[in-house]
N, C-alpha and C positions, 0 to 999 in steps of 0.2 A: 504494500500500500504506500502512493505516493503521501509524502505528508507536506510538503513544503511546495513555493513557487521555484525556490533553489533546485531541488531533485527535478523540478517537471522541466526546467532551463538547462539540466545539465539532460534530461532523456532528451531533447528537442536537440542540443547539440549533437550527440550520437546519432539520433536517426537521422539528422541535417548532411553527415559525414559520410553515411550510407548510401543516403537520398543521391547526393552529388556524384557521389561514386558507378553506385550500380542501374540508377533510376533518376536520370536527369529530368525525363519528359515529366514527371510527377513532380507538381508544385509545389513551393515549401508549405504556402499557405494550408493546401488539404494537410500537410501534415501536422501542422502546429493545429490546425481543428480538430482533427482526431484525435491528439493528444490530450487539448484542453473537455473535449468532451470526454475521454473517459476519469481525467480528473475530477472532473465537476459529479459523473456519477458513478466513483468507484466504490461507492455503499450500496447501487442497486446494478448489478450487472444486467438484466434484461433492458431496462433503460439507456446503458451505455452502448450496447449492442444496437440497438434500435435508430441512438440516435447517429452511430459510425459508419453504419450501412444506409443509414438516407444521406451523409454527408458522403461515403463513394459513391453512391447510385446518382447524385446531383451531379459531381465531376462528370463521373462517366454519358451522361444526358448530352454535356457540354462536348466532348470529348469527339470529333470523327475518328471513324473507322483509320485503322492504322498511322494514325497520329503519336498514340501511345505503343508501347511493344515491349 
């Protein structure tokens, strides 16, 4: 359990590290939202799930076909 804004700035850095490395075409921003969403509800996991998956499924809406890969 994340407890601080420090741990959730220091995950954002890591998967920021990752993102750039392995998965450019994926925007910082969805990341920093799926992180801050499951912060916000890492007391109710069905909620955090809920709200991760309408935050990729909006990306992906946006997203044409073979744009990402």
């Amino acid at each position: 359990m994340m407890k601080s804004n420090v741990e959730v700035e220091e995950l954002i850095g890591v998967l920021e590290k990752i993102r750039k490395e392995k998965y450019p075409d994926i925007p910082e921003k969805l990341i920093r939202e799926i992180v801050a969403n499951e912060f916000e509800q890492q007391d109710d996991r069905a909620q955090a799930k809920k709200g991760t998956k309408k935050l990729i499924d909006e990306f992906l809406k946006d997203v044409n076909v073979g744009e990402v890969e």
